[in-house]
C-alpha positions in Angstrom: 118.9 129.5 88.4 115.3 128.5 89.7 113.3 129.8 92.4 116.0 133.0 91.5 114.2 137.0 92.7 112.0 135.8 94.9 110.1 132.7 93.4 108.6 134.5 90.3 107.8 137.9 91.1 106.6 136.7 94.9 108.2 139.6 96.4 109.6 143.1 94.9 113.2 143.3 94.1 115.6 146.3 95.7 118.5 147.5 95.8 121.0 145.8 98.6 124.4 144.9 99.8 126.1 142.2 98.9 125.7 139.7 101.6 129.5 139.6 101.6 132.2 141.9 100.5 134.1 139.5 98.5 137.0 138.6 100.8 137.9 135.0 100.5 136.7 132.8 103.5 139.8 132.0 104.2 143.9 133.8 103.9 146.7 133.8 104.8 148.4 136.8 106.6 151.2 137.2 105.3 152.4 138.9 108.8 152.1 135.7 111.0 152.4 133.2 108.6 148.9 131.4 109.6 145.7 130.9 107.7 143.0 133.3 109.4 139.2 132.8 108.6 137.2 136.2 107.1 135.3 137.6 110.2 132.4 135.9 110.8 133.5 132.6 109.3 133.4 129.4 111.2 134.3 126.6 109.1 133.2 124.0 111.5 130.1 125.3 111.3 129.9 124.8 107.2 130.6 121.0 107.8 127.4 118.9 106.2 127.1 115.9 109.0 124.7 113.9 106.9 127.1 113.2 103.9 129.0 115.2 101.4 127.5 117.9 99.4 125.7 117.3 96.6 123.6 120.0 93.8 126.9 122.4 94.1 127.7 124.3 96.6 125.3 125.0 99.9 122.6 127.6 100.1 123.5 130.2 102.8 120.8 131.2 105.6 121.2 135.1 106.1 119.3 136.9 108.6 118.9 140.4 107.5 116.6 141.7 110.3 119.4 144.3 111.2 121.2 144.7 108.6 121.4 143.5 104.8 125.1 142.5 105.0 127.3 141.1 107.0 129.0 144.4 108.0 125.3 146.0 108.6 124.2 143.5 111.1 123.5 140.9 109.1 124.1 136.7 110.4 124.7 133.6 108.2 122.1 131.0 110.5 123.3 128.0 108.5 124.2 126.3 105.5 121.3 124.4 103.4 122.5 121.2 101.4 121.6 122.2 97.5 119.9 119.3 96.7 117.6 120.3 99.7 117.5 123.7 99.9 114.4 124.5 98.1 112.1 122.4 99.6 113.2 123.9 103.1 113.9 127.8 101.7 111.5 128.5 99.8 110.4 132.3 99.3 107.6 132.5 101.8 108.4 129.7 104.0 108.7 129.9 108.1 112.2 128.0 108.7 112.6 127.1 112.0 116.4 126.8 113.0 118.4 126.7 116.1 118.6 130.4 116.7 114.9 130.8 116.4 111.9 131.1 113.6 112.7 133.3 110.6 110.2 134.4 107.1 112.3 133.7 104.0 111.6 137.1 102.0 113.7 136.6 99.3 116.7 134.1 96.8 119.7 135.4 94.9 119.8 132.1 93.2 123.7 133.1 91.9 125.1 133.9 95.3 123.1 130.7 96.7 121.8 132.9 99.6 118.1 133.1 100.9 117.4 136.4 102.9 115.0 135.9 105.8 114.2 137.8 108.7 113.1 136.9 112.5 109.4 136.0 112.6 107.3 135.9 115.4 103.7 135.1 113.9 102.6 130.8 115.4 102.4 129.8 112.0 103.7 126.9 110.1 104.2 126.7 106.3 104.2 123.0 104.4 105.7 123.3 100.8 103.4 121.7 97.9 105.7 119.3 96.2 105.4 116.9 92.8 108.0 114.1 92.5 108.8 112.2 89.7 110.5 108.8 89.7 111.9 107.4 86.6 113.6 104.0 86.5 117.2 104.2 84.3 117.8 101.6 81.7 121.0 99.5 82.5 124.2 101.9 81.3 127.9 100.6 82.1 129.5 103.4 80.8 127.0 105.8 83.8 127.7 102.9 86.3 123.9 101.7 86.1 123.6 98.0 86.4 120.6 96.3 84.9 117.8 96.3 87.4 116.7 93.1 89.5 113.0 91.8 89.0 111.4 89.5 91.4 107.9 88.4 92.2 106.4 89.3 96.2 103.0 88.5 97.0 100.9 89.1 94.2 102.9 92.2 92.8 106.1 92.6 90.6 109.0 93.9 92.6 111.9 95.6 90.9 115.2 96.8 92.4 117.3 99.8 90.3 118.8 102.8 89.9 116.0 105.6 89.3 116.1 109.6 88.6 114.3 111.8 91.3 112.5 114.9 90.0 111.2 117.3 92.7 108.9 120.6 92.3 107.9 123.0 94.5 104.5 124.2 93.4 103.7 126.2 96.4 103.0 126.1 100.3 100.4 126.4 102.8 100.3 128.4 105.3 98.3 127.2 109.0 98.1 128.1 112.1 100.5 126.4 114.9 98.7 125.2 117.3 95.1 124.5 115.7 96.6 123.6 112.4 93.8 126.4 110.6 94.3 126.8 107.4 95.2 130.3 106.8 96.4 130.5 103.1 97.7 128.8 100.2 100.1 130.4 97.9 101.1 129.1 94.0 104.1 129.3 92.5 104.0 129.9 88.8 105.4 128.3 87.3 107.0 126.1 90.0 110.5 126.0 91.6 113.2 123.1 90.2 113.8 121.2 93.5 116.0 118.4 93.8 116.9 116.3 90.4 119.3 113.2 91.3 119.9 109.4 90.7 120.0 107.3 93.7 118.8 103.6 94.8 114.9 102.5 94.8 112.9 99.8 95.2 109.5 99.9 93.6 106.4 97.4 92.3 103.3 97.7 90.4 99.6 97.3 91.8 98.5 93.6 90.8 96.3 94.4 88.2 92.7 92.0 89.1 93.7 94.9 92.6 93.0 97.9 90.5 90.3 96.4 88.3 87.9 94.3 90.9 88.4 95.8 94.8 89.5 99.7 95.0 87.3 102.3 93.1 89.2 104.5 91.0 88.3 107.6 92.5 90.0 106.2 96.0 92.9 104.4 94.5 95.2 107.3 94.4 94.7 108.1 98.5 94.7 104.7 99.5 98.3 104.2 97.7 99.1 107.2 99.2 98.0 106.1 102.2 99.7 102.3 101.9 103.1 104.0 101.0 103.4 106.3 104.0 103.0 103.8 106.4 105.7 101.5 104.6 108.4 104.7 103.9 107.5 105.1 107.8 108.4 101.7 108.6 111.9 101.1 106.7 113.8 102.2 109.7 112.6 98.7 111.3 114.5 97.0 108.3 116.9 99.4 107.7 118.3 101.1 110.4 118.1 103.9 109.0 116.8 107.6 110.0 113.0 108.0 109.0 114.0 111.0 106.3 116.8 108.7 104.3 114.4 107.1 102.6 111.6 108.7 100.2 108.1 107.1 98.9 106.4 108.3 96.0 104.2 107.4 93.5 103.4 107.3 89.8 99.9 106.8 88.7 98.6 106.0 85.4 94.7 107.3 84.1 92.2 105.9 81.4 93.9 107.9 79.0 97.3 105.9 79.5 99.1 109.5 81.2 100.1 109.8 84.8 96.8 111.5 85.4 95.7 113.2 88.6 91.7 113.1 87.6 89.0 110.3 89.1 89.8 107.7 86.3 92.8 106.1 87.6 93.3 102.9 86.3 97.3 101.7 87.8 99.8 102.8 90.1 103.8 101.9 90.7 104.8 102.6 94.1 108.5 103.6 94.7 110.9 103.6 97.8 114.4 105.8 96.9 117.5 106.7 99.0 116.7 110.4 99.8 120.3 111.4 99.3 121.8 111.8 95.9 123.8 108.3 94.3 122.1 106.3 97.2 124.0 104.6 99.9 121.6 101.3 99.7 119.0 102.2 102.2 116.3 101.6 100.1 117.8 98.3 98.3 117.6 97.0 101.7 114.2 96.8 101.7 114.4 94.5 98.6 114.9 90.8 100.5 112.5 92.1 103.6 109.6 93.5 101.5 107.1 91.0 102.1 107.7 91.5 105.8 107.7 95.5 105.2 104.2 95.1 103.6 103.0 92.9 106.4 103.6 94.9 109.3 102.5 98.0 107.2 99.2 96.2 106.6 99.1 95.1 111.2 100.0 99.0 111.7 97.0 100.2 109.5 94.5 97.9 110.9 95.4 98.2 114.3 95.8 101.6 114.7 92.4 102.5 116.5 91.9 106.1 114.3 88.6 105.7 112.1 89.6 106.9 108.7 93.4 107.4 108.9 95.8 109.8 110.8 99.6 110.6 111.6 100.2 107.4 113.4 99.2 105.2 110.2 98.2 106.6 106.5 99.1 110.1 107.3 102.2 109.4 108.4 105.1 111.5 106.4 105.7 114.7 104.5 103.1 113.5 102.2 100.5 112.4 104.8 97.9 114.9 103.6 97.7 113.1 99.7 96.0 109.7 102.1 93.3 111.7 102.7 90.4 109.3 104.6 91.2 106.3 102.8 92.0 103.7 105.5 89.5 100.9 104.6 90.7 101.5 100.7 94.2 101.1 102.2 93.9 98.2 104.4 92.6 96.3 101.2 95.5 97.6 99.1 98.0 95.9 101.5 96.0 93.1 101.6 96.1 93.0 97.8 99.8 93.0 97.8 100.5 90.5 99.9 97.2 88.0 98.1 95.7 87.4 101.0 92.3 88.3 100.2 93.0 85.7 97.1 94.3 83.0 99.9 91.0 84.0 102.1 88.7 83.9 98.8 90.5 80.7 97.5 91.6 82.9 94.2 90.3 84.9 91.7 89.2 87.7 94.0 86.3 86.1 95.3 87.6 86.9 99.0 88.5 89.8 101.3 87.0 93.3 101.5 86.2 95.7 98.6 86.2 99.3 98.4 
């Protein structure tokens, strides 16, 4: 049960209600004959539109501002999809929904519910997240095929089935309107997130890229950078919504671990269905990726900001991690797709270097 009491001590346990009083959500009265929802219940309202539920059951949004249960005063706002609750619920968080902006005080990580309360304050919270990608060995027995390998540009492109790991370390808190940072809050150890096998698409930094043109202190942010813009451009390919599919990226240091220090020396760059088991979003991407790469590389250098922003590496969840890395990232894209080696007539001799 992570992220259980209040993500680690966050906030003080009390006594309270139960949130329900154990009546099933549905009967049937034995007077009438007909099935009769427990008060307060609307199933349509507990239908997930985006695809069936996956991570168990749904996290339940209760408002306790007037009451702690439901025969107190207390609302159910929504239902949270498990695989995604934590990353929008977190203890701390401000979760905008329908009926308004709410402060989550509190989980009870066995009754799936998250106890919030209406909050007023213009402030915006942005949870700290680490994702780890892990491409699965071929497995007929799991239904995992053996993964397709192809060459585009000047990197190796591979197409699979992967395991998602996501962590909430923490949030930040900033102002609305001015986007002030007011406060950053830890969470020690972190929160388990989502943890699921879906469909990716990923490839590997050509390696005369890493060694010869980006300096290792900017080749994390400009791989940042170079995967926002193409997770924000896979609806052109895919017709998808811009959240179905994820980016992330693994990065490997001087000491051969996925390091976060200076001395970065490689980096695989990933694409994954955001839902869990995939529906082939992602995969899509795997005959169109040299186009992907190319109008990620006309967006980035046309965009008229000086050192990257929301319209081109800072687009995303992630947009932050880019940091000011534009030139680093124009060169990366340029490095995937070899033409910097085409301009330079090979061996690196052409194209920018950062």
């Amino acid at each position: 049960g992570g992220g259980g009491g209040g993500g680690g001590g966050q906030f003080p346990a009390r006594a309270e209600m139960p949130w329900n009083n154990g009546e099933p959500t549905m009967f049937l009265n034995k007077a009438t004959k007909i099935f009769q929802c427990r008060q307060f219940f609307r199933p349509h309202h507990h239908v997930m539109l985006r695809g069936a539920p996956s991570g168990g059951d749904a996290w339940t949004l209760l408002d306790v501002t007037r009451g702690d249960s439901l025969q107190s005063g207390a609302r159910e706002l929504e239902k949270i999809e498990a695989h995604r609750a934590m990353s929008r619920i977190y203890p701390g968080c401000v979760h905008l929904s329908r009926h308004g902006q709410y402060k989550i005080e509190r989980h009870d990580a066995n009754a799936r519910v998250a106890y919030c309360r209406e909050y007023a304050n213009p402030e915006v919270t942005y949870a700290r997240e680490r994702t780890a990608v892990m491409p699965l060995e071929k497995d007929p027995s799991a239904g995992i095929r053996e993964r397709k390998v192809k060459r585009v540009g000047m990197a190796r492109v591979f197409e699979g089935r992967v395991r998602v790991v996501e962590t909430i370390h923490g949030y930040v808190v900033k102002r609305l309107h001015t986007q002030e940072l007011i406060d950053e809050i830890p969470f020690n150890p972190g929160l388990p997130g989502s943890d699921f096998v879906t469909d990716a698409v990923w490839w590997d930094l050509p390696g005369e890229l890493v060694r010869s043109k980006i300096a290792p202190d900017r080749l994390r942010a400009a791989t940042q950078g170079a995967l926002n813009v193409c997770a924000a451009l896979v609806p052109a390919v895919a017709m998808c919504d811009a959240r179905d599919v994820l980016g992330a990226c693994d990065f490997l240091s001087s000491d051969g671990c996925n390091g976060s220090d200076g001395g970065t020396t490689g980096a695989r760059m990933y694409l994954y269905d955001a839902c869990p088991n995939g529906v082939g979003l992602a995969s899509k991407t795997w005959t169109q990726l040299d186009a992907l790469w190319e109008k990620a590389l006309a967006t980035t250098r046309e965009c008229k900001c000086a050192s990257g922003c929301p319209s081109c590496t800072q687009a995303g969840a992630r947009g932050r991690d880019a940091g000011t890395e534009k030139k680093a990232t124009v060169v990366l894209l340029e490095g995937l797709l070899g033409t910097w080696m085409r301009g330079g007539g090979g061996g690196g001799g052409g194209g920018s270097t950062c």
